[in-house]
N, CA, C and O of each residue as an XYZ file, in Angstrom:
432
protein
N      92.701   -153.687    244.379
C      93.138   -152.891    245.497
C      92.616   -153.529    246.784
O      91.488   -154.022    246.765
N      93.321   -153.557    247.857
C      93.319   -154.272    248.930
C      92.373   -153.033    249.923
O      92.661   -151.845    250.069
N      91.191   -153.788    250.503
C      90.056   -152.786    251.265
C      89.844   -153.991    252.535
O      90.062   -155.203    252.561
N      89.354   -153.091    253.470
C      88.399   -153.553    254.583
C      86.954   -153.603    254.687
O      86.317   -152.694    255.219
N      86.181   -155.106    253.972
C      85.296   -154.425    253.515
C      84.517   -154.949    254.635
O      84.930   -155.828    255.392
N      82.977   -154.183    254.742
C      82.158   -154.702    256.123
C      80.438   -154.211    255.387
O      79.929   -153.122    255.121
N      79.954   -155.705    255.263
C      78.651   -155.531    254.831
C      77.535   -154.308    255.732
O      77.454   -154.164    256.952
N      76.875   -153.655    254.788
C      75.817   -153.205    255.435
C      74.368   -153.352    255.317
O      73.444   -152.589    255.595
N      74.418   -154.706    254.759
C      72.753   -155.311    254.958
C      73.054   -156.917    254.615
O      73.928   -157.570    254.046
N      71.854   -157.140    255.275
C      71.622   -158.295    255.745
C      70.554   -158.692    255.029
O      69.484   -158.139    255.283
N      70.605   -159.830    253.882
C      69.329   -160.092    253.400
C      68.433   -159.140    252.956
O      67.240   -159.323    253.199
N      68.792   -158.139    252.337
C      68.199   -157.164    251.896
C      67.976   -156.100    252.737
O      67.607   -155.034    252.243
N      68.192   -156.242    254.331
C      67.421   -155.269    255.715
C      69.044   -154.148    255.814
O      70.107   -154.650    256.178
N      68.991   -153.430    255.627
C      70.271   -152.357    256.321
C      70.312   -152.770    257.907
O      69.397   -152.634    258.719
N      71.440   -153.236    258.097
C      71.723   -153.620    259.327
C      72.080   -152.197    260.303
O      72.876   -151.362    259.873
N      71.380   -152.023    261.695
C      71.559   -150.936    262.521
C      73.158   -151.008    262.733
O      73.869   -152.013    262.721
N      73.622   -149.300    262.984
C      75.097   -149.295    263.055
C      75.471   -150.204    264.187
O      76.422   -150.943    263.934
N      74.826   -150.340    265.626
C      75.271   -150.814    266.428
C      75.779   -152.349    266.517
O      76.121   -153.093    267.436
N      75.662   -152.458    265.122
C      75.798   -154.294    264.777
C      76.961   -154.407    264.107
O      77.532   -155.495    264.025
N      77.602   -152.924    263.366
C      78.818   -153.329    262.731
C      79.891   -153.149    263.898
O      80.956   -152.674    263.503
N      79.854   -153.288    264.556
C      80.818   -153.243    265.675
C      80.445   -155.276    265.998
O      81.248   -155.938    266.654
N      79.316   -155.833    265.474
C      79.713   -157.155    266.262
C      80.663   -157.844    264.966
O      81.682   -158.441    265.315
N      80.455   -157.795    264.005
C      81.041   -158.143    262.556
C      82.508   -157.405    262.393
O      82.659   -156.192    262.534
N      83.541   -158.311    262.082
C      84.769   -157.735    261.508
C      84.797   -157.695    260.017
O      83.992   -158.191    259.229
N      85.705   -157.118    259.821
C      86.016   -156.934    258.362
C      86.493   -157.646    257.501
O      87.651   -158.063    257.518
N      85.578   -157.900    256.550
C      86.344   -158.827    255.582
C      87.590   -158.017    254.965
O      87.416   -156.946    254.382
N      89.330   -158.817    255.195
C      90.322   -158.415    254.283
C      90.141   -158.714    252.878
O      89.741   -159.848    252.614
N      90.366   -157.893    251.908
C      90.285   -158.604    250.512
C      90.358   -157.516    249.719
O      90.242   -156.337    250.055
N      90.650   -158.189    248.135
C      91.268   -157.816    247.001
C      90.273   -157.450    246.480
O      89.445   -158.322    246.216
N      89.949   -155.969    246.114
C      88.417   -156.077    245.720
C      88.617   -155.817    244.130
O      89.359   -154.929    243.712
N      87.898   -156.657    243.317
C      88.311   -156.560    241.850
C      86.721   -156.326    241.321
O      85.749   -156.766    241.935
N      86.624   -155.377    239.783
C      85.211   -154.870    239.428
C      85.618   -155.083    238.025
O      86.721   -154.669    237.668
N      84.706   -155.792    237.052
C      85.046   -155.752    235.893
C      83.339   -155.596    235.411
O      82.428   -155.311    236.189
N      83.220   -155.810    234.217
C      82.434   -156.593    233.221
C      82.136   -157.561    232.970
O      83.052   -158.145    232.391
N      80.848   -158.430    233.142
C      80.922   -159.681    232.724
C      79.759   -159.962    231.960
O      78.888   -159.092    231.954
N      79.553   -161.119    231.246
C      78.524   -161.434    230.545
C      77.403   -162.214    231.710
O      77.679   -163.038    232.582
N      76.387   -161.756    231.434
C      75.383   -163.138    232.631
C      74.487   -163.627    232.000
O      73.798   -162.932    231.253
N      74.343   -164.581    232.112
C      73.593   -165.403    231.447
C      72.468   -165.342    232.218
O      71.433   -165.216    231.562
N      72.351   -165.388    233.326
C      70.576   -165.399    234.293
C      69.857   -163.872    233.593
O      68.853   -163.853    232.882
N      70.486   -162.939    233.917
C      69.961   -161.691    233.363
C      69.917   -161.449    231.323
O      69.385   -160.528    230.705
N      70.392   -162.195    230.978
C      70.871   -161.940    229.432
C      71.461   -160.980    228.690
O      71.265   -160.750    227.496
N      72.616   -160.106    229.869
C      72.927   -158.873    229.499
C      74.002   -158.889    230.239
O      74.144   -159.680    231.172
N      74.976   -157.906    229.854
C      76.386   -157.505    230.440
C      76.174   -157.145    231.336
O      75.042   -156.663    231.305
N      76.965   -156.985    233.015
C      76.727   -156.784    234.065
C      77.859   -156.408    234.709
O      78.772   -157.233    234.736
N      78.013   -155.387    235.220
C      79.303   -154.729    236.489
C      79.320   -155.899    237.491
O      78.308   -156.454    237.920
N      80.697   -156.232    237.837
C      80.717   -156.970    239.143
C      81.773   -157.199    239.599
O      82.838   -157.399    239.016
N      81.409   -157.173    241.260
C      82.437   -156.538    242.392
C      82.595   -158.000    242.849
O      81.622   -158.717    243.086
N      84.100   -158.472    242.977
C      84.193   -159.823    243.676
C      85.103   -159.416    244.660
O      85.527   -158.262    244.606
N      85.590   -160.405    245.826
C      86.449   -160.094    246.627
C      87.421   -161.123    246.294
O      86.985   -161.739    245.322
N      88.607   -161.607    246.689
C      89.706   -162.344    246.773
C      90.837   -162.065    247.360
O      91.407   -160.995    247.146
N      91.415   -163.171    248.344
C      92.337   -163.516    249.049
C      93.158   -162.630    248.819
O      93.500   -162.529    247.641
N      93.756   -161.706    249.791
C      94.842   -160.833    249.008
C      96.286   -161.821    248.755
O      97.004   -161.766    247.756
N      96.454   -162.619    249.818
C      97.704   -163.645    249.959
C      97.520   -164.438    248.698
O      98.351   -164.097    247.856
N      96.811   -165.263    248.340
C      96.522   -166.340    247.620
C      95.900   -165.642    246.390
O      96.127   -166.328    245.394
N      95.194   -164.521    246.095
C      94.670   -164.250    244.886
C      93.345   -165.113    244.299
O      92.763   -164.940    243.229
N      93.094   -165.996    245.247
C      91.866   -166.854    245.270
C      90.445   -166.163    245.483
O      90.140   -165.178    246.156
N      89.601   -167.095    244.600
C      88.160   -166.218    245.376
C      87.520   -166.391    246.702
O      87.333   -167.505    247.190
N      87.174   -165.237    247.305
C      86.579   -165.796    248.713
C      85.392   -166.088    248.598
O      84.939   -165.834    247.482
N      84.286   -166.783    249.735
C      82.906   -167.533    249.345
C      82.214   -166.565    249.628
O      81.068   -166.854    249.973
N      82.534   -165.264    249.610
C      81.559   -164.329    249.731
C      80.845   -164.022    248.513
O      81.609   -163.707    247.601
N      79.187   -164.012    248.108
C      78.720   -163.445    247.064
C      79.162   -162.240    246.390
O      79.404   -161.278    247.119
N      79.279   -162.137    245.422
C      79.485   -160.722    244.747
C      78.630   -159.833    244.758
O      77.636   -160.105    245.432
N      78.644   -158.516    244.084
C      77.801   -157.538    243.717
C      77.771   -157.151    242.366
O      78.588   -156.512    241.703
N      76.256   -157.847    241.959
C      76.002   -157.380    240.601
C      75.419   -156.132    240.334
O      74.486   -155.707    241.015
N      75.714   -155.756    239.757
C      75.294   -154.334    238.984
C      75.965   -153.468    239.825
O      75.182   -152.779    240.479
N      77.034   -153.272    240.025
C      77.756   -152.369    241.488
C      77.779   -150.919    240.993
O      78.144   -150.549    239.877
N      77.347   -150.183    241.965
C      77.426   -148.798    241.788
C      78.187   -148.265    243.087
O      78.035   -148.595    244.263
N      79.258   -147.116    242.370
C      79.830   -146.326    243.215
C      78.773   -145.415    244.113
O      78.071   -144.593    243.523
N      78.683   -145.561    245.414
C      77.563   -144.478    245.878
C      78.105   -143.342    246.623
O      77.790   -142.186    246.342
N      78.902   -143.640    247.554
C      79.853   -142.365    248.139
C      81.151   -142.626    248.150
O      81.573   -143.765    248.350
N      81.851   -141.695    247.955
C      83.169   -141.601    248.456
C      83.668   -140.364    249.154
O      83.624   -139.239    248.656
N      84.284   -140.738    250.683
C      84.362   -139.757    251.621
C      85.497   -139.745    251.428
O      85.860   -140.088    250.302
N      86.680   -139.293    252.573
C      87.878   -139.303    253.361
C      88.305   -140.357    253.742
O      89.406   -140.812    253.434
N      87.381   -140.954    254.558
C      87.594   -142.611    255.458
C      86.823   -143.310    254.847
O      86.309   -144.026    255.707
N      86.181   -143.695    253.351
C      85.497   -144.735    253.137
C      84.879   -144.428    251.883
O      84.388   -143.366    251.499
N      85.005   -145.758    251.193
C      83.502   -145.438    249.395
C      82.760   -146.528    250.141
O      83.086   -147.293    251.049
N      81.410   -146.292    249.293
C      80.028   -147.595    249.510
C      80.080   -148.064    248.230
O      79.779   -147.352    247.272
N      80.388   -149.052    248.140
C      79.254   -149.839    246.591
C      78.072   -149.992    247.211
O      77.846   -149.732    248.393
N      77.289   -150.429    246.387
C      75.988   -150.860    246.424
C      75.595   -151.839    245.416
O      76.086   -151.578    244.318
N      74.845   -152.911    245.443
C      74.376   -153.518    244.545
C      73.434   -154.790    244.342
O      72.335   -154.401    244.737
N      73.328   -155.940    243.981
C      72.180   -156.720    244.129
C      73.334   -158.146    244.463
O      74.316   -158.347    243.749
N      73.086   -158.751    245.289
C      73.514   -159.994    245.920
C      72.904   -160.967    245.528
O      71.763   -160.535    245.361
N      72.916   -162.375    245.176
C      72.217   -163.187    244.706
C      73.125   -164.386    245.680
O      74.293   -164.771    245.627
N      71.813   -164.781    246.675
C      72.280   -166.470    247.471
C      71.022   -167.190    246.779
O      69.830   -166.999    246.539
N      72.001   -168.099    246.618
C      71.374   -169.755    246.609
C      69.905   -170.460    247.625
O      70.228   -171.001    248.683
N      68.535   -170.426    247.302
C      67.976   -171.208    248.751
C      67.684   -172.308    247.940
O      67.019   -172.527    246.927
N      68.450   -172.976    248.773
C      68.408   -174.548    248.385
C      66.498   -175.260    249.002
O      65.753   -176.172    248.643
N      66.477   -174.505    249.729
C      64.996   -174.917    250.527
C      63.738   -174.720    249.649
O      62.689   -175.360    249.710
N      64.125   -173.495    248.650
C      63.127   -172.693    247.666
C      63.459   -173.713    246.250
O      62.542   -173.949    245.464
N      64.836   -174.269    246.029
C      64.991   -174.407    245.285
C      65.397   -173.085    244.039
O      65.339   -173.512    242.885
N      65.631   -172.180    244.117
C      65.892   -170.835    243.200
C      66.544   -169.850    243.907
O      66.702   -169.792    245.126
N      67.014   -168.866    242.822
C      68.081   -167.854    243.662
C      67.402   -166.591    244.005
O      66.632   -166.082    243.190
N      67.646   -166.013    245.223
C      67.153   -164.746    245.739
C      68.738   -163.560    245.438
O      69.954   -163.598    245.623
N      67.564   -162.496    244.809
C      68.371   -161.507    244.686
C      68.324   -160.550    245.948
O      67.204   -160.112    246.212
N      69.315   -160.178    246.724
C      69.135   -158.709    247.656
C      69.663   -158.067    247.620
O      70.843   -158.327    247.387
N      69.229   -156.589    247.829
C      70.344   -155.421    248.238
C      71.265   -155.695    248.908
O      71.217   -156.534    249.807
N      72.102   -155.149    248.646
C      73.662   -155.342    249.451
C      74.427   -153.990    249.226
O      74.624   -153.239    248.271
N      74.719   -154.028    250.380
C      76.082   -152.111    250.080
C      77.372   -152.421    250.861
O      77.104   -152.508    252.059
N      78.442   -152.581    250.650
C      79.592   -152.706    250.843
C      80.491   -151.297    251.594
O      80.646   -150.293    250.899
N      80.960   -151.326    252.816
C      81.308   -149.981    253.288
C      82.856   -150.240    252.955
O      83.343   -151.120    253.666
N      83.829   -149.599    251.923
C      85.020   -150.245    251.771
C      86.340   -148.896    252.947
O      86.123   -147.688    252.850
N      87.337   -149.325    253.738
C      88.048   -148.691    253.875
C      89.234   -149.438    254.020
O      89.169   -150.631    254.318
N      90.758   -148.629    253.769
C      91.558   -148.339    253.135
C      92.686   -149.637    255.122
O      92.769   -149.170    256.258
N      92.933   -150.282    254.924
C      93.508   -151.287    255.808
C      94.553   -150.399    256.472
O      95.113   -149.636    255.686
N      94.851   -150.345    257.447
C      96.105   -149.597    258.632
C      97.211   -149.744    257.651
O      96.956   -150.485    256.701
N      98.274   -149.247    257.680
C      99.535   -149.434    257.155
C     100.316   -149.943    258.330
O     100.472   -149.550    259.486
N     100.746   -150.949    257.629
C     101.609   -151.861    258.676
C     103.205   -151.314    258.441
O     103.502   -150.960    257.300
N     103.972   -151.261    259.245
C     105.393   -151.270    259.695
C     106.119   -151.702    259.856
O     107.114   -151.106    260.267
């Protein structure tokens, strides 16, 4: 299903509202399945995004272990654990991450 999605943390920090106004929305295909993981050694929920045009993946990290947290009128949150790459550390950092998803204008 096609969402507007717009991160709400940053490296693990909940970003103040007055900042999602500097950030636009990622367009995208938001798809949630099951997968096997091998880092964790256990089955795992996960939220990817992709190109709605192309059906491709976008380079945005996913959300592992995704949990539904609200669903309003104008918007659901996932929530879940983000994992980037530090190439500097050499190893992967896991962070909180919550996803604010809403529903794209209807075009005409």
């Amino acid at each position: 299903m096609i969402f507007d999605v717009l991160l709400v943390r940053e490296r693990g920090y909940a970003l103040p509202r007055w900042r999602s106004g500097m950030h636009s929305a990622i367009r995208a295909d938001l798809r949630i399945a099951d997968e096997p993981d091998a880092a964790w050694h256990r089955s795992t929920r996960v939220a990817r995004l992709y190109d709605p045009a192309t059906h491709t993946p976008l380079a945005h990290p996913p959300l592992y272990d995704v949990t539904l947290i609200c669903v309003a009128s104008e918007y659901l949150i996932l929530s879940g654990i983000e994992r980037i790459r530090d190439d500097l550390l050499d190893r992967e950092i896991a962070y909180a991450q919550s996803w604010m998803l809403t529903l794209p204008p209807l075009s005409r």
